[in-house]
C-alpha positions in Angstrom: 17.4 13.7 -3.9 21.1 13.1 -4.9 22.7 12.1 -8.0 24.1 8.2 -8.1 27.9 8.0 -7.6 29.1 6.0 -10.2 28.1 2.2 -10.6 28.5 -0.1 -7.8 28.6 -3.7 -7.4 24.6 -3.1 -6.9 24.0 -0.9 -10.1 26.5 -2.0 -12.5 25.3 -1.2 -16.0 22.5 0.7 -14.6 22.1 4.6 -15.7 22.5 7.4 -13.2 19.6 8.9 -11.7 18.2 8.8 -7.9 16.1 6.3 -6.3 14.1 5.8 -2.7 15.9 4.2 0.3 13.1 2.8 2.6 15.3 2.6 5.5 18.6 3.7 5.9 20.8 2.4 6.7 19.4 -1.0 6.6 17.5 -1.0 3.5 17.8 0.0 0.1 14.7 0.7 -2.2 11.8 -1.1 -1.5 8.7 -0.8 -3.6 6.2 -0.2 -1.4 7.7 2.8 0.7 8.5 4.5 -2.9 5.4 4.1 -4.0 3.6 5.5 -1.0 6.0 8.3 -0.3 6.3 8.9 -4.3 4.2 12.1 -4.2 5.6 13.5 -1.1 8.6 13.1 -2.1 8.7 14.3 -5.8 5.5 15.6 -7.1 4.8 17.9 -4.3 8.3 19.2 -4.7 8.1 19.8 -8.2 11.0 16.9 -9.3 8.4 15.6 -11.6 11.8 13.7 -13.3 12.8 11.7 -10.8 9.1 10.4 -10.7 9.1 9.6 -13.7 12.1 7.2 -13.6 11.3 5.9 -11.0 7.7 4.9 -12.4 9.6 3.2 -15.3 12.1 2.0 -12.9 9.6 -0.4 -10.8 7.1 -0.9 -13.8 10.7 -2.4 -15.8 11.1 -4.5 -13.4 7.4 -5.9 -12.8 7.5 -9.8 -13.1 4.2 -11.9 -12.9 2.5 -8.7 -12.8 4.6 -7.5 -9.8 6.4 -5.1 -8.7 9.5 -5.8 -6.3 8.8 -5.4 -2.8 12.7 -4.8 -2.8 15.6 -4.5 -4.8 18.9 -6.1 -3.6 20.6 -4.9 -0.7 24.0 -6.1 -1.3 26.8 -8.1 -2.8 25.2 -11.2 -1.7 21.8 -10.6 -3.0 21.1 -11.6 -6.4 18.1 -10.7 -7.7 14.6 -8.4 -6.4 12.5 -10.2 -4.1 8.5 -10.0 -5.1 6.8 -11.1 -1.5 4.4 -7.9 -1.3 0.5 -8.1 -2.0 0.4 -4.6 -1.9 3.5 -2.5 -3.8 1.9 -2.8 -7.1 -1.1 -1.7 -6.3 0.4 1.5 -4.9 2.0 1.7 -7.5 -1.1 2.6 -9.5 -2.1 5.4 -6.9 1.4 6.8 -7.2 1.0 6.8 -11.5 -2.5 8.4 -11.2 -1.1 11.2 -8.5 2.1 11.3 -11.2 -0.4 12.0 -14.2 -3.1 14.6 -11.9 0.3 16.4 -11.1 1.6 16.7 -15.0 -0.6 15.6 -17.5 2.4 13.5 -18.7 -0.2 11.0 -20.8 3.0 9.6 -22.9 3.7 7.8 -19.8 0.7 6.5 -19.1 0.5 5.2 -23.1 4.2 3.8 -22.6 3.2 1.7 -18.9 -0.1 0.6 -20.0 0.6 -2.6 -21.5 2.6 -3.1 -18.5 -0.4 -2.7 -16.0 -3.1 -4.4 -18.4 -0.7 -7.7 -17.7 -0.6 -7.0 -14.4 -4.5 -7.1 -13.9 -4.3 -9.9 -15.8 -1.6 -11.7 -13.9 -3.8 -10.6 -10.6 -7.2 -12.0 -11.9 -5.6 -15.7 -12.9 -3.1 -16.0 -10.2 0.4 -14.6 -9.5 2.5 -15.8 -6.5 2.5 -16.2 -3.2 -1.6 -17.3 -3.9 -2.5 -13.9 -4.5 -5.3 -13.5 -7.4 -8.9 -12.8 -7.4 -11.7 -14.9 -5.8 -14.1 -15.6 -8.7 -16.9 -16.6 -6.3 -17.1 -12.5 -4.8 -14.7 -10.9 -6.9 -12.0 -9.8 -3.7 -8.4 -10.2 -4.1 -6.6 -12.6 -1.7 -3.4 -13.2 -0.7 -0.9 -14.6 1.2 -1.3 -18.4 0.8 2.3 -19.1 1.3 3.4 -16.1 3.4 1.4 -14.4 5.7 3.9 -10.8 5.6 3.2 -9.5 2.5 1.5 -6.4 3.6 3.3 -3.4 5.4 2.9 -5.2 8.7 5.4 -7.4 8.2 7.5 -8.0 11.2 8.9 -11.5 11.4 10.9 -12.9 14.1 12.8 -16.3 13.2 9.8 -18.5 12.1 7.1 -16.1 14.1 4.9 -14.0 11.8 4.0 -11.4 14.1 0.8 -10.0 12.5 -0.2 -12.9 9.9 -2.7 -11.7 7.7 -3.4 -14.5 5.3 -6.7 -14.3 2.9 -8.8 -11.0 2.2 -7.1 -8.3 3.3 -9.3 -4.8 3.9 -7.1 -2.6 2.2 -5.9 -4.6 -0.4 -9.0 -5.2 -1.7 -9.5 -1.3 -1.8 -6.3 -0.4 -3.3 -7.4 -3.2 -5.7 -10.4 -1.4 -6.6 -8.7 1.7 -6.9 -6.6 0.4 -9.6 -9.2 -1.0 -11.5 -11.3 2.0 -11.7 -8.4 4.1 -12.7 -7.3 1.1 -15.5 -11.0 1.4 -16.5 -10.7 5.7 -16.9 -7.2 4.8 -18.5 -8.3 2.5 -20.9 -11.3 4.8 -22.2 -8.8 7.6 -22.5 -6.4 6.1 -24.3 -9.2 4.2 -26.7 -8.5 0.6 -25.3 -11.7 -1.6 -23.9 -12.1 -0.9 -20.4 -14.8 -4.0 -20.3 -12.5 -6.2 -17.8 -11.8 -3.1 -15.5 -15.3 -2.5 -15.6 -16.3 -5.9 -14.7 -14.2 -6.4 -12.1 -14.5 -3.5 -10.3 -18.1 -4.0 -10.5 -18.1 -7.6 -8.6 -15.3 -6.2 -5.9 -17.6 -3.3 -5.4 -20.9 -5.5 -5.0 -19.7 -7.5 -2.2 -17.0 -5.6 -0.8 -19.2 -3.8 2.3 -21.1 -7.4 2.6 -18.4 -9.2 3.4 -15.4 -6.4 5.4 -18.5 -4.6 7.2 -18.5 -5.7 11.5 -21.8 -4.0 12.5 -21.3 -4.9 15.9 -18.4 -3.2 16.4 -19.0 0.0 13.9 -16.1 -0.9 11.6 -14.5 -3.1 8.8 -13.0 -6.3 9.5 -8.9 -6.5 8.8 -9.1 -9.6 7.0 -11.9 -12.3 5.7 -11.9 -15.9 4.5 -8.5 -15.8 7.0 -5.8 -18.2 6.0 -8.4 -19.3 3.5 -11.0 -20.3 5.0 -14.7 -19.2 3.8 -16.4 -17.1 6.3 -13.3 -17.2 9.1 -13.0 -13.1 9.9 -10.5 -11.4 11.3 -12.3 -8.4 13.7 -8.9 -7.2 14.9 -9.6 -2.9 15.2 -6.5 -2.1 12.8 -5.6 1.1 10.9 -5.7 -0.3 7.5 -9.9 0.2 7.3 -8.9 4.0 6.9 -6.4 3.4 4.5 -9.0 1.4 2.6 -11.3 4.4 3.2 -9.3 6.9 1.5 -8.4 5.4 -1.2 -11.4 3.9 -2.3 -14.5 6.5 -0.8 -17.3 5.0 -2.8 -17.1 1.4 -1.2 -18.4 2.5 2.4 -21.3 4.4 2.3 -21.3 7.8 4.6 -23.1 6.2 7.7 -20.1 3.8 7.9 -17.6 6.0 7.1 -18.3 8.0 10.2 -18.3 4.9 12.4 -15.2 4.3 11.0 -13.8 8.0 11.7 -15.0 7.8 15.0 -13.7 4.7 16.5 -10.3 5.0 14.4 -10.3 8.3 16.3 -11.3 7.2 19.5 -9.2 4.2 19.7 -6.0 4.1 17.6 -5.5 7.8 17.3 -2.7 9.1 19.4 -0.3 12.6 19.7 1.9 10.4 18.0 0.5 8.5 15.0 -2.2 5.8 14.7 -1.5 2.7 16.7 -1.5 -1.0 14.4 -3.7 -2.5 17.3 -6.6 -1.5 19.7 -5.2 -1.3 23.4 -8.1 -3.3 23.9 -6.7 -6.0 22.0 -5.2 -9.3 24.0 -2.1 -9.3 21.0 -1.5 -5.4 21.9 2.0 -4.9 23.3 2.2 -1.5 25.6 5.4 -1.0 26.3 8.6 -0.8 24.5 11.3 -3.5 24.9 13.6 -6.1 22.7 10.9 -7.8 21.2 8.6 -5.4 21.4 10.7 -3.3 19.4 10.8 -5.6 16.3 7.0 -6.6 16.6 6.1 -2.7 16.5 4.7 -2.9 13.0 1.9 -5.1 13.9 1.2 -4.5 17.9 2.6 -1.6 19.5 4.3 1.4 18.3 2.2 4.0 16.5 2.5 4.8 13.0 2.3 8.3 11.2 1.9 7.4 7.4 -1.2 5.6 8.2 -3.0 8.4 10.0 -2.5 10.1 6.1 -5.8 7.8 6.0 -8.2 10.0 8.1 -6.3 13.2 7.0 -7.5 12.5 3.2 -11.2 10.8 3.4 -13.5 12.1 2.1 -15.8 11.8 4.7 -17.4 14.0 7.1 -16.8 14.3 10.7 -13.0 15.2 10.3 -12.6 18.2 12.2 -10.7 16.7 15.3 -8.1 14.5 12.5 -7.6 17.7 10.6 -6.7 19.5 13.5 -4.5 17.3 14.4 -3.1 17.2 11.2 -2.4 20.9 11.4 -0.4 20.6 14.7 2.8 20.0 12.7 3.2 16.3 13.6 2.9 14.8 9.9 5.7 17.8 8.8 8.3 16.7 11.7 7.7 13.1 12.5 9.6 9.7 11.1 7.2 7.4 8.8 7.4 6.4 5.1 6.2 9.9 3.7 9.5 11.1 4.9 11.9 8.6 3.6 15.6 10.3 2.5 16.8 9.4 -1.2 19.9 8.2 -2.3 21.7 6.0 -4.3 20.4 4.4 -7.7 20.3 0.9 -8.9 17.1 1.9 -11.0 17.1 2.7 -14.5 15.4 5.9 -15.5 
């Protein structure tokens, strides 16, 4: 990490400090990618400051109980953009790896107005139609904007990899961050009922309604583009996102279907691939628009595969091992992403 130069037309009136470019050099800092690389980047190397800030710095800026998805990216842009169903909700992950790491519990007593709004905003309805279904207690999203998740490629008008309603690992990061509002709340003498209540409904129908028996794994989306029952059977990566992050919604049996087909099918030397080969959407081989659809049918991805590396389910050996060959310490993905310049406040 590097200290900000002094202000530029970007961070004018913004105090020093370091922040997360997602992509360089075509992106600045985008609130999903520093959220998912936040412990990699700073709590495993001990700059437990810089986490810090940049907690404050996204939770400042959290409108209608969001996060940005990114923060300008130059002169011409104006303000953060907020299409992401899914930055907040690492951001709660990266806060509870944050407070494991340091026992900094000032923090969590200065953010936690913050994130109560933000469940709040979540269970009535923020943008882009995401909110909570009353009727089964999953989070939806995507209503007006089928990229909100990290499969986002777009080309002109064409959504590559639309995934409109009920998304599989949404729902479980949503989980996640109820059950560790709930634990918060309780810790820091607030009621914990509403955590409690909705992680309780999510969790009730949650393997009911993702679970594809026929095919030994969790559906990518349900209730697509909203409509009740319409499933999405697509064999995607995200099921073992959804997996580690949220253990106790897929009983063991299914967990090791999981495992085993994510394995057998997306596992490569290289990463996990978005798409089954099997798939009629999958794209092979690498060209112009190939390329630019990557992040939702070709090109394998490494930060996924952090999925099957940390469940907490049996039958791992052949992931772990191929953990331990060195590819997640020397490859490209979002775990590795270079720091630079600020436009957060600390």
């Amino acid at each position: 990490m590097s200290d900000a130069p002094a202000a530029t037309p970007l961070a004018a009136g913004v105090a020093p400090g370091v922040t997360v470019i997602a992509g360089y050099p075509w992106f600045t800092d985008w609130g999903r990618d520093t959220m998912i690389a936040l412990p990699g980047l700073t709590l495993a190397t001990g700059r437990y400051a810089e986490a810090r800030g940049l907690l404050r710095c996204f939770v400042a800026a959290m409108s209608q109980g969001m996060i940005p998805n990114r923060f300008p990216d130059g002169p011409a842009d104006v303000a953060p953009e907020y299409n992401t169903v899914d930055a907040t909700l690492w951001l709660f992950h990266a806060l509870d790896a944050y407070l494991t790491a340091t026992n900094d519990w000032s923090l969590l007593d200065d953010l936690f107005p913050s994130l109560a709004d933000s469940v709040a905003w979540h269970e009535r309805g923020t943008r882009y139609g995401i909110g909570v279904d009353p009727k089964d207690g999953l989070r939806r999203g995507g209503a007006t904007d089928g990229r909100l998740t990290w499969m986002d490629a777009k080309i002109g008008d064409w959504v590559v990899t639309p995934r409109r309603g009920k998304q599989v690992e949404i729902n479980a990061l949503w989980y996640r961050a109820l059950t560790l509002m709930g634990g918060w709340a309780r810790r820091l003498g607030r009621d914990a009922a509403t955590y409690d209540r909705l992680g309780a409904q999510l969790a009730a129908n949650f393997l009911a309604r993702f679970w594809y028996d026929a095919g030994g794994y969790l559906y990518d989306v349900v209730d697509v583009d909203g409509v009740a029952g319409a499933v999405d059977w697509s064999l995607r990566p995200n099921q073992v996102i959804a997996l580690a992050v949220a253990p106790t919604l897929i009983p063991l049996g299914q967990a090791r279907r999981i495992l085993a087909i994510t394995e057998r099918e997306l596992l490569t030397p290289l990463g996990l691939r978005p798409l089954a080969p099997s798939e009629p959407r999958f794209i092979g081989v690498d060209g112009a628009i190939a390329a630019v659809t990557a992040t939702g049918s070709a090109t394998e991805e490494v930060w996924p595969a952090w999925g099957i590396v940390t469940s907490r389910a049996p039958g791992m050996r052949s992931a772990m091992r191929w953990a331990r060959s060195g590819l997640v310490a020397t490859s490209s993905s979002p775990t590795m992403i270079s720091v630079g310049r600020v436009i957060c406040p600390n």
